[in-house]
TIMARDO-53614 format. One record per residue (C-alpha): residue number from 1; residue in one letter; x, y negated, z negated. Coordinates in steps of 0.2 Angstrom, whole numbers. Layout:
# TIMARDO-53614
resi = NUM | resn = a | px = X | py = Y | pz = Z
...
***
This chain:
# TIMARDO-53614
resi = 1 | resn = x | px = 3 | py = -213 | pz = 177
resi = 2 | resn = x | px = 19 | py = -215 | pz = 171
resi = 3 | resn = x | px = 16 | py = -221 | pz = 153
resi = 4 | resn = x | px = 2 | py = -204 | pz = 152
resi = 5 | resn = x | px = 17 | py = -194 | pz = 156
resi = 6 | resn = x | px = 29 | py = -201 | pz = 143
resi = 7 | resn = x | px = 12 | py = -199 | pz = 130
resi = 8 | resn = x | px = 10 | py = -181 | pz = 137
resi = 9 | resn = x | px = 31 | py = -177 | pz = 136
resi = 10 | resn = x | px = 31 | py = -187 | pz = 118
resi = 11 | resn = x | px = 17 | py = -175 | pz = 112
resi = 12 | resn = x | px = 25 | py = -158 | pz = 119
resi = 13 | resn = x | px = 40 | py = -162 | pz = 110
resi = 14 | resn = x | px = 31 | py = -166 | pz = 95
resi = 15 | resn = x | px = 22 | py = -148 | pz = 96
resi = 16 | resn = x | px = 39 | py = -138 | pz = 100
resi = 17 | resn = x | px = 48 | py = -148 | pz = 85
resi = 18 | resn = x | px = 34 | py = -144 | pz = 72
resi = 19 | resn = x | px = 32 | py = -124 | pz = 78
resi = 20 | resn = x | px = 51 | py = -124 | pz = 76
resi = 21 | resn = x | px = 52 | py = -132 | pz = 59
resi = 22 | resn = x | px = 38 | py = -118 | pz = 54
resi = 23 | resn = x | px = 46 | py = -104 | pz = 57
resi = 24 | resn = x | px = 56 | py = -96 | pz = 44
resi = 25 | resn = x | px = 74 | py = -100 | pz = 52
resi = 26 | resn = x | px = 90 | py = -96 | pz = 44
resi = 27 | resn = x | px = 97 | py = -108 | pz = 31
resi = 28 | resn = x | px = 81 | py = -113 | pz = 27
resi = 29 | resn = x | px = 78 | py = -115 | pz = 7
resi = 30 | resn = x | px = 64 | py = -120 | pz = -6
resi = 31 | resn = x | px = 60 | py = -121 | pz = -23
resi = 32 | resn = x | px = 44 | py = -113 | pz = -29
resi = 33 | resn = x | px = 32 | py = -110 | pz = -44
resi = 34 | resn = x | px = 21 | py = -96 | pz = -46
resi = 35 | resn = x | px = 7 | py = -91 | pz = -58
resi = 36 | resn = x | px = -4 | py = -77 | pz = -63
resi = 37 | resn = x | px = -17 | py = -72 | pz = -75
resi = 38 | resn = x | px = -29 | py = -56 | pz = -78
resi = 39 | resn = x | px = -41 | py = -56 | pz = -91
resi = 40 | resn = x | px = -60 | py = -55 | pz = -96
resi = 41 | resn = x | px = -73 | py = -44 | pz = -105
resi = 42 | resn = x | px = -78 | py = -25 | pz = -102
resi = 43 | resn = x | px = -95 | py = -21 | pz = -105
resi = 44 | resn = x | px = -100 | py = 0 | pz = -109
resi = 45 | resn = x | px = -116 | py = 7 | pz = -112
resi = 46 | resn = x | px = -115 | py = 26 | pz = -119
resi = 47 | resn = x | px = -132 | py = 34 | pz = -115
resi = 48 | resn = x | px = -136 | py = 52 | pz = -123
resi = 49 | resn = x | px = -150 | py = 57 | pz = -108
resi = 50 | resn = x | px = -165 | py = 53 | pz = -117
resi = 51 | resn = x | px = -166 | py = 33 | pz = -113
resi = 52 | resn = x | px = -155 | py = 29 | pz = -129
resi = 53 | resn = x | px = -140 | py = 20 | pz = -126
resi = 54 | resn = x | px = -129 | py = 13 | pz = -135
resi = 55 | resn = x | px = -119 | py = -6 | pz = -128
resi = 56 | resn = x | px = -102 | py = -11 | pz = -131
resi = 57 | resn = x | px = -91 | py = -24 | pz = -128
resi = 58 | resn = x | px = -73 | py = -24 | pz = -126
resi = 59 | resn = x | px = -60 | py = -35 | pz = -121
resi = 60 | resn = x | px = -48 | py = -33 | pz = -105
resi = 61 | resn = x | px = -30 | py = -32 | pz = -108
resi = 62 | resn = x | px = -22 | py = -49 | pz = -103
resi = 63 | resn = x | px = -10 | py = -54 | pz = -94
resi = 64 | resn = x | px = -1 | py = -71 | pz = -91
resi = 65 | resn = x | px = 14 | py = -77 | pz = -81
resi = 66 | resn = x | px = 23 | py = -93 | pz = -75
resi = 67 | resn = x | px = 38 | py = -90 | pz = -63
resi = 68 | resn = x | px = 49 | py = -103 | pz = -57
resi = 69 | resn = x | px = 66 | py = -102 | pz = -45
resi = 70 | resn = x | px = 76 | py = -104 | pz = -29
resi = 71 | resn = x | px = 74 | py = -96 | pz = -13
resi = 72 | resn = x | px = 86 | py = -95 | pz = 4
resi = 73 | resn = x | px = 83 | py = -87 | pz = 21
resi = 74 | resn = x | px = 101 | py = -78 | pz = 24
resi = 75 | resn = x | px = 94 | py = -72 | pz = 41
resi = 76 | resn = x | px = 79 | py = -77 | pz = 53
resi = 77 | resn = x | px = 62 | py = -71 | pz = 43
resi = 78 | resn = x | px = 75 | py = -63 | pz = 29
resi = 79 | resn = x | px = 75 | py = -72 | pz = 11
resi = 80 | resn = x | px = 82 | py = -71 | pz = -5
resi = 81 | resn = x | px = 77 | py = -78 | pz = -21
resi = 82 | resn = x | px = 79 | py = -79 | pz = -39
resi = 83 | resn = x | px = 65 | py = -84 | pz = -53
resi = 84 | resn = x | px = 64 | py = -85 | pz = -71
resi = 85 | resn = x | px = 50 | py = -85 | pz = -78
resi = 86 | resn = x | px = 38 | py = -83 | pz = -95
resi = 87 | resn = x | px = 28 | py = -68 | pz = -95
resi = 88 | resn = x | px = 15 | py = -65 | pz = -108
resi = 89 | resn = x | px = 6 | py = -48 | pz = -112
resi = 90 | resn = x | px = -8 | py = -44 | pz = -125
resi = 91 | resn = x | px = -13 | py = -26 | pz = -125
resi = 92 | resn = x | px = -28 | py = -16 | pz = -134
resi = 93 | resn = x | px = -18 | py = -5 | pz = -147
resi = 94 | resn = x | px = -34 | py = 4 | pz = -156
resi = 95 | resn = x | px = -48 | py = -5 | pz = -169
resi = 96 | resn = x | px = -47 | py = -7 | pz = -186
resi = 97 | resn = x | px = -66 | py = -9 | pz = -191
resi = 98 | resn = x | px = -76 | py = -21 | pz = -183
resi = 99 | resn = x | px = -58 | py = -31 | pz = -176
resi = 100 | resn = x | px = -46 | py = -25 | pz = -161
resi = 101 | resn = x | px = -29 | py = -23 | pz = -165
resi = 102 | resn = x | px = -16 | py = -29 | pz = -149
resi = 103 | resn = x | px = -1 | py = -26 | pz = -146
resi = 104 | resn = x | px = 8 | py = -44 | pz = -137
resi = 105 | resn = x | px = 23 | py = -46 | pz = -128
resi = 106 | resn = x | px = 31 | py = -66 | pz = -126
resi = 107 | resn = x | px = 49 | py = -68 | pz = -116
resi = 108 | resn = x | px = 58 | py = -73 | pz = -103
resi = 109 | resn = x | px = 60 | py = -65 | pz = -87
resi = 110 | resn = x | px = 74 | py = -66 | pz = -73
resi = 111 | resn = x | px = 66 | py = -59 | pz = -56
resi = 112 | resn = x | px = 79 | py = -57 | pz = -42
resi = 113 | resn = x | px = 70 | py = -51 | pz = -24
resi = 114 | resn = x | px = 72 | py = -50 | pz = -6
resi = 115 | resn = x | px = 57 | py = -49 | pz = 7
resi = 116 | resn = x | px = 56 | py = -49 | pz = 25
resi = 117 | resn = x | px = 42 | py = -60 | pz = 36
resi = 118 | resn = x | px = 33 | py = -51 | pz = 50
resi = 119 | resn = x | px = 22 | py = -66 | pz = 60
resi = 120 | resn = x | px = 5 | py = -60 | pz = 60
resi = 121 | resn = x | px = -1 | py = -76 | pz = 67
resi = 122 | resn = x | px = 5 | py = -97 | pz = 70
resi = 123 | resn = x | px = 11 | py = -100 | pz = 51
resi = 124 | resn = x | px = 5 | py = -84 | pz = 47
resi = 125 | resn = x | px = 17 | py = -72 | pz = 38
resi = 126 | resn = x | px = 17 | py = -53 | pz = 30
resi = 127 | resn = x | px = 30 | py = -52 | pz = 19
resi = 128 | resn = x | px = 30 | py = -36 | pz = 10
resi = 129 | resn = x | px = 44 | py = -40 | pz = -5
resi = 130 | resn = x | px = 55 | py = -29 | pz = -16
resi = 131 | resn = x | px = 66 | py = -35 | pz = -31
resi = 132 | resn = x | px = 69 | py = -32 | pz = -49
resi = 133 | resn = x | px = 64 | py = -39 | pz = -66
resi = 134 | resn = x | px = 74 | py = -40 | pz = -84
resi = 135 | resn = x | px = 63 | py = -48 | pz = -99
resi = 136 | resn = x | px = 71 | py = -53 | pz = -115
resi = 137 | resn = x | px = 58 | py = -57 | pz = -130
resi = 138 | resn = x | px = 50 | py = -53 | pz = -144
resi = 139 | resn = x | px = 34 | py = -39 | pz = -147
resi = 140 | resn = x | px = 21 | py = -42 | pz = -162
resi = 141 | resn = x | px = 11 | py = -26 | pz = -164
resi = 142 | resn = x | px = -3 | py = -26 | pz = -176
resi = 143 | resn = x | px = -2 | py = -10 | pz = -186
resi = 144 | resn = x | px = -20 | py = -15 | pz = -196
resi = 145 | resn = x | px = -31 | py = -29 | pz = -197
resi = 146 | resn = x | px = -19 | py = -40 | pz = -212
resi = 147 | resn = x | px = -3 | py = -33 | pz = -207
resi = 148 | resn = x | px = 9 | py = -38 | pz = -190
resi = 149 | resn = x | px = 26 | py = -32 | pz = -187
resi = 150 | resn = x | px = 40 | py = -38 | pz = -173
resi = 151 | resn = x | px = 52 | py = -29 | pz = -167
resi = 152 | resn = x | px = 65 | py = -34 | pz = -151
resi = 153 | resn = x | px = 59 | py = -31 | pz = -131
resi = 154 | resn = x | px = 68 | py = -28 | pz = -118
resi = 155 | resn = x | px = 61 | py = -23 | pz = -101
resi = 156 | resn = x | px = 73 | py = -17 | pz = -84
resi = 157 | resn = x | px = 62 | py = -14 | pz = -70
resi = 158 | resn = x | px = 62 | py = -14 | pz = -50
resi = 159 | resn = x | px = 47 | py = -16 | pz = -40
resi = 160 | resn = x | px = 38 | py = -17 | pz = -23
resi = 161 | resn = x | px = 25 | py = -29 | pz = -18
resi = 162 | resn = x | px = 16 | py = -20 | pz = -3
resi = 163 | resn = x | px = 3 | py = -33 | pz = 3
resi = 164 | resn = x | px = 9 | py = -52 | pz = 3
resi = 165 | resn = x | px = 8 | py = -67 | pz = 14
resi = 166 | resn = x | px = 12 | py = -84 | pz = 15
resi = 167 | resn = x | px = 6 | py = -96 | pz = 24
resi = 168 | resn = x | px = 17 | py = -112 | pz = 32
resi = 169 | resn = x | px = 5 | py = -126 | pz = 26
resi = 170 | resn = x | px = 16 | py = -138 | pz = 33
resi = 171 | resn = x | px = 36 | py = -139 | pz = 38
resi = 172 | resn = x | px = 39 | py = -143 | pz = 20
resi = 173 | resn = x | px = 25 | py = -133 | pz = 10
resi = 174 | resn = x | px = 19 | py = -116 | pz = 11
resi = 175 | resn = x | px = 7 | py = -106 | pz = 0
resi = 176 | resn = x | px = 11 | py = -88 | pz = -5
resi = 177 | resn = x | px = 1 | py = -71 | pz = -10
resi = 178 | resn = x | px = 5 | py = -56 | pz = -19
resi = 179 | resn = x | px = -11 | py = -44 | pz = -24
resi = 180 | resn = x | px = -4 | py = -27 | pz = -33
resi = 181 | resn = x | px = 11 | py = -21 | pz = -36
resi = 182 | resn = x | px = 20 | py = -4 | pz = -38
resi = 183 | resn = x | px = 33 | py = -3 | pz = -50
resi = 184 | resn = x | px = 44 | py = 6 | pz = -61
resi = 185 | resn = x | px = 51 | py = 1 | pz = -79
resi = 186 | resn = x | px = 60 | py = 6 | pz = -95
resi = 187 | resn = x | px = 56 | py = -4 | pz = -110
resi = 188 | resn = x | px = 66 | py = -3 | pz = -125
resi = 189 | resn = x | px = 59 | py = -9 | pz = -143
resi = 190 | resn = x | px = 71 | py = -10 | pz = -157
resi = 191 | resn = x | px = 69 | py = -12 | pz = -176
resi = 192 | resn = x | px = 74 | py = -28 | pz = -182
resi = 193 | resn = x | px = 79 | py = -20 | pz = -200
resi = 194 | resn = x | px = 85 | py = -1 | pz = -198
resi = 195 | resn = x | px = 93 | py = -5 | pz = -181
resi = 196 | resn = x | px = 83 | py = 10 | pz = -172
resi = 197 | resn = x | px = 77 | py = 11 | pz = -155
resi = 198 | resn = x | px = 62 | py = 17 | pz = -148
resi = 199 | resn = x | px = 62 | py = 18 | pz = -124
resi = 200 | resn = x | px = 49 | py = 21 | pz = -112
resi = 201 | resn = x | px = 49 | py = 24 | pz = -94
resi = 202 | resn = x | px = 33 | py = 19 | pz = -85
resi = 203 | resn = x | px = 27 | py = 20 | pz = -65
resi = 204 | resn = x | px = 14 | py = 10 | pz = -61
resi = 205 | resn = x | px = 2 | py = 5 | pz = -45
resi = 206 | resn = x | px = -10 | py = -9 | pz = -45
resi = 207 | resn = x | px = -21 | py = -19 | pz = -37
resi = 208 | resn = x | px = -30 | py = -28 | pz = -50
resi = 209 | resn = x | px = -14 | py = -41 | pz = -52
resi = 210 | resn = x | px = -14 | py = -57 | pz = -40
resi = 211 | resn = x | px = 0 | py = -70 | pz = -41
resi = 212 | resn = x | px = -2 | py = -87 | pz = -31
resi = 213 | resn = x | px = 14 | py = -97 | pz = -26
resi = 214 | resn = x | px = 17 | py = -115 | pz = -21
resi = 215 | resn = x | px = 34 | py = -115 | pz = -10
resi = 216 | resn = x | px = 43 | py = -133 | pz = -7
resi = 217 | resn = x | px = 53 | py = -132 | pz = 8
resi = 218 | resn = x | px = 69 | py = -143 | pz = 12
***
């Protein structure tokens, strides 16, 4: 009786340690890396009424990301963190002829952000995020099917991600979340050559963007 209640005590501590280690404590950091991608192929059909219709194929916008950074629980469920990432954009500008003509985006981004966990079940966590995002790169716009020109990029942005979770995998591993994203941005393009400027301020809401995270825990 004895040695099953020493198994039984053993056991207890055992499942008190590992709920403790998997909840988002204060002083508790990880390293993480995240990744997105959107892309694919938009099929139209054009139909005048009378059974002719005309099909067309067309390519989705792409978009490409890899993120990688340091995060830090100030607070019990209250984090801060810090990426830098390379986002990649290639955007349908117009059609010359028979070929698309885009408009792509390479830089480096550096995404500071806070979010707060709300338990939603055992290792189960909401946790809606806001934060901000500065990209430094390069745009290549095609203005017609043989000619391309650069110019300088520069993006200042803050944004909300509204539905995201993680989930405590283990007390050193956890998998995060993110579908959509509300944001607002100003992009600034300069000319490489005259030393002009052209800006843009841009809202957006989303839910057709999903990032996955890998988060390591120490």
């Amino acid at each position: 009786m004895e040695c099953i209640m020493k198994r039984f005590a053993v056991i207890i501590c055992f499942i008190v340690l590992t709920i403790s280690a998997s909840a988002q404590n204060k002083f508790e950091k990880y390293v993480f890396v995240t990744g997105n991608a959107a892309f694919g192929n938009m099929k139209i059909e054009n139909s005048d009424g009378y059974h002719n219709a005309v099909k067309t194929e067309r390519p989705f916008n792409t978009y490409l990301g890899l993120k990688a950074g340091f995060g830090f629980f100030v607070a019990k469920n209250f984090r801060l963190e810090l990426g830098v990432g390379v986002p990649y954009s290639k955007e349908i500008s117009s059609k010359d002829g028979d070929k698309w003509l885009y408009d792509k985006v390479l830089g480096v981004s550096i995404c500071p952000n806070m979010a707060y966990f709300v338990k939603l079940a055992d290792r189960f966590y909401y946790t809606p995020t806001i934060g901000g995002n500065f990209v430094f790169g390069k745009e290549e716009l095609d203005v017609s099917s043989y000619q391309t020109e650069k110019y300088d990029y520069r993006l200042t942005g803050v944004y909300v991600n509204p539905v995201s979770f993680q989930f405590r995998v283990s007390p050193k591993f956890a998998l995060g979340l993110d579908v959509g994203q509300v944001y607002y941005r100003r992009i600034k393009i300069s000319y490489q050559v005259s030393g002009a400027y052209a800006a843009a301020n841009q809202w957006h809401f989303s839910f057709n963007d999903i990032s996955v995270s890998a988060l390591f825990y120490f």
